[in-house]
C-alpha positions, 0 to 999 in steps of 0.5 A: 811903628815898633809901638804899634806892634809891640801894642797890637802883639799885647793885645792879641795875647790879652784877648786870647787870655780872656778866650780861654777864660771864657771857656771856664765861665760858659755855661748850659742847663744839664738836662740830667740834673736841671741845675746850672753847669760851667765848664770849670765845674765839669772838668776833671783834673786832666781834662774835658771831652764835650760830645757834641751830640743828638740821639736824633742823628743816626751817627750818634746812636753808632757810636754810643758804645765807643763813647761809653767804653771812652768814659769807663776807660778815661774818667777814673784818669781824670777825664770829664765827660758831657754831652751837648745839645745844639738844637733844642731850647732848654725846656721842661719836655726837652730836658725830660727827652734828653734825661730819659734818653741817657738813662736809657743809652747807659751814656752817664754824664751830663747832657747839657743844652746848647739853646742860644747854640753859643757853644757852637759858634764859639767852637766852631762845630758844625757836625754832629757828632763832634768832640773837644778835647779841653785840658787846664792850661795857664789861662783857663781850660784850652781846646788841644783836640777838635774833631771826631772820635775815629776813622768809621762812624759806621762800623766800629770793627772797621775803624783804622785810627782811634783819634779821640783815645789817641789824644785822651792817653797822651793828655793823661801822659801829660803830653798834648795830642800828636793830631789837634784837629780832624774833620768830622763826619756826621749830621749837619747842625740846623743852625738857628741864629 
């Protein structure tokens, strides 16, 4: 009987070893570039913040502002930015829409397309928008944050916590986020599988 637990507990920690590791190897097209993205090749020293986002969900478009001044403030500690598309196959319309979309918002960053919606299932999000916060840990990049960005999608000037920041400053601290995870609040994902 010890044996069997002693087993069991090693395979838990075999397939929790290979769960991260997945997260390094995942990859999408990048609707900016057209080329091929893994996250191991988005992620800055510190860590990776994937906004799970569509410009067609209004919650979105309010908070473009909070997440550019995100990026401007966070990137240059070794922060990663990208956004993810949930909903579309990654065509050559799409990707011209989702390219033009980011020139025009003023959101640099890579905006990858999530068309088989893997990323989804394997990060469990189901609103939009949504962050994960990934930083580099002993077996591959790991989630230390999952949730919103802050307190008011609405109005900004109305915004009590600012959950994401809080989580970026300790993670460039080199700590983890106090809140690892908080509801968000947005558009529901159409999921398609």
């Amino acid at each position: 009987m010890k044996l069997f637990f002693v087993s069991l507990l090693l395979l838990i920690g075999i397939s929790s070893a290979s769960y991260s590791q997945n997260y390094t190897q995942l990859a999408a097209i990048d609707a900016v570039s057209g080329s091929n993205k893994t996250l191991a090749s988005l992620a800055k020293e510190k860590g990776l913040v994937l906004i799970f986002h569509d410009p067609s969900c209004p919650f979105t478009k309010l908070y473009e502002a909070r997440v550019i001044a995100l990026v401007t403030k966070f990137q240059a500690q070794g922060i990663g930015f990208a956004l993810v598309h949930p909903q579309t196959q990654p065509s050559e319309s799409e990707q011209i829409r989702l390219r033009t979309y980011i020139e025009e918002s003023g959101l640099n960053m890579p905006y990858l397309i999530d068309g088989e919606q893997a990323w989804i299932q394997l990060f469990q999000v189901s609103k939009i928008p949504k962050v994960i916060l990934l930083v580099p840990g002993q077996t591959g990049l790991e989630v230390v944050y999952k949730g919103a960005i802050d307190t008011n999608p609405q109005v900004e000037s109305a915004v009590t916590e600012k959950y994401l920041e809080m989580a970026l400053a300790e993670v460039v601290r080199g700590k983890m986020p106090t809140n690892a995870q908080v509801r968000a609040v947005g558009c529901n994902i159409r999921i398609s599988y």
